[in-house]
N, C-alpha and C positions, 0 to 999 in steps of 0.2 A: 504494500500500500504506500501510497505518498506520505513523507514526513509529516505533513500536517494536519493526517486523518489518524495518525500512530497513536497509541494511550501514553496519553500526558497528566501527570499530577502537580497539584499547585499544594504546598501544605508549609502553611506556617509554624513558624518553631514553637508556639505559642498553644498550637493546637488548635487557636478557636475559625478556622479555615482550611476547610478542606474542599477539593473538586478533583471530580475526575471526569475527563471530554470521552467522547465516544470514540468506541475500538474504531477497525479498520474500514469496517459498512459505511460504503456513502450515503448519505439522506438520501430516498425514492424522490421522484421528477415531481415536484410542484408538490413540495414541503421545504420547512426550512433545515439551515445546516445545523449540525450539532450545537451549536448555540445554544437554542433554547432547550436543550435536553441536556446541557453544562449549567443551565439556571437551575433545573429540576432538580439536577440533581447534588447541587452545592449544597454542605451542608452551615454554609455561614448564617449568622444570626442574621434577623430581622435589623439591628440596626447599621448594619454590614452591608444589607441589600437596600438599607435605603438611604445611605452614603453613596452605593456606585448609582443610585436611580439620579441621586443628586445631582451627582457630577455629571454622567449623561446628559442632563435635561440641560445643565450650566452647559457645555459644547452645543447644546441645541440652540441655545439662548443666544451666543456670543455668533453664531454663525445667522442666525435670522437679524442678527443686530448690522451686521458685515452688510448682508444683502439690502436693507431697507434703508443704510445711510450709501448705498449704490445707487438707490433711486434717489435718494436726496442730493448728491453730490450735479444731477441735471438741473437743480435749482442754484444750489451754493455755488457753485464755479466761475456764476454769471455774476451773483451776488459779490461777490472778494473780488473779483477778476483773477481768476485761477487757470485760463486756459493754459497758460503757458508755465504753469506748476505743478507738474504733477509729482514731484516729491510731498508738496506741502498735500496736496489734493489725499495721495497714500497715508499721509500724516492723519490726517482728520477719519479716516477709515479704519484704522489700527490702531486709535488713541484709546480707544475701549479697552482694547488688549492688553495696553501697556496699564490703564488705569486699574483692572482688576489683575495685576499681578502685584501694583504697587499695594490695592487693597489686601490682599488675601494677605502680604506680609505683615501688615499695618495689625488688620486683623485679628490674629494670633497674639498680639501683645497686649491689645486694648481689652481682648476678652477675659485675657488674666489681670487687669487691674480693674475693669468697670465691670466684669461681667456678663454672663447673658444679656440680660433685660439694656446695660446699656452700651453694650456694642450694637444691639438692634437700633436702640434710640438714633446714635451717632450714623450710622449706615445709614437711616431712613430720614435724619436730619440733609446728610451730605446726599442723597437720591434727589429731594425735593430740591436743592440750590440747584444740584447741578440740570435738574428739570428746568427750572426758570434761567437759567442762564444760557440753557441752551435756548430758549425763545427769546430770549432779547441778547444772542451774541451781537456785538457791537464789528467788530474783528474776527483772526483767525484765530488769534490766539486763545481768546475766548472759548469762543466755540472746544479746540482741542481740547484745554484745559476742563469744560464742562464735559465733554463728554467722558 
């Protein structure tokens, strides 16, 4: 069989993660691939699977974000006069990406001094500015910055 139909295990030192992907059988024509027979069959906890649902849905989020500031950039470009920048034009499409990687570090420290309750606060504080700032960006800089 192909290397990546072979039985594979994932098993943390920890124990609390185990899986095992399916033997050598490929899925029948119009099903899917072992995948979803590697979710059946994990034996990780419930807040384990709704960690990776997380993060999935966050990859879903950050790419539907890519796609609708692609339709935005036929307005903004005329807006700034950007035809002739399309470094800055990339800038303003990626600034998302850079801004939730600066969050997620941010993140991690502010929830050990404020907490749950206000890391939410501060996150949902900093959501709504950078909402209105991105309706009244003045500039680019702006705008990158908000978004």
């Amino acid at each position: 069989g192909s290397p990546l139909l072979a039985d594979r295990r994932a098993v943390r030192a920890a124990g609390s993660f185990h899986m095992v992907e399916r033997g050598d059988e490929a899925a029948p024509a119009g099903t899917t691939s072992g995948v979803v027979d590697s979710i059946q069959q994990c034996t990780a906890g419930a807040s384990t699977r709704a960690v990776a649902v997380g993060a999935a849905l966050s990859s879903l989020i950050e790419g539907y974000s890519a796609g609708v500031i692609g339709g935005a950039l036929l307005f903004i470009v005329p807006e700034f006069t950007l035809e002739t920048r399309p470094a800055v034009q990339g800038l303003i499409v990626t600034s998302t990406t850079m801004g939730s990687l600066i969050g997620a570090l941010v993140a991690s420290r502010l929830s050990d001094s404020a907490g749950r309750k206000g890391t939410l606060l501060v996150s949902s504080s900093v959501f709504i500015m950078a909402g209105l700032l991105l309706t009244w960006s003045p500039n680019v800089a702006v705008l990158v910055l908000a978004r």
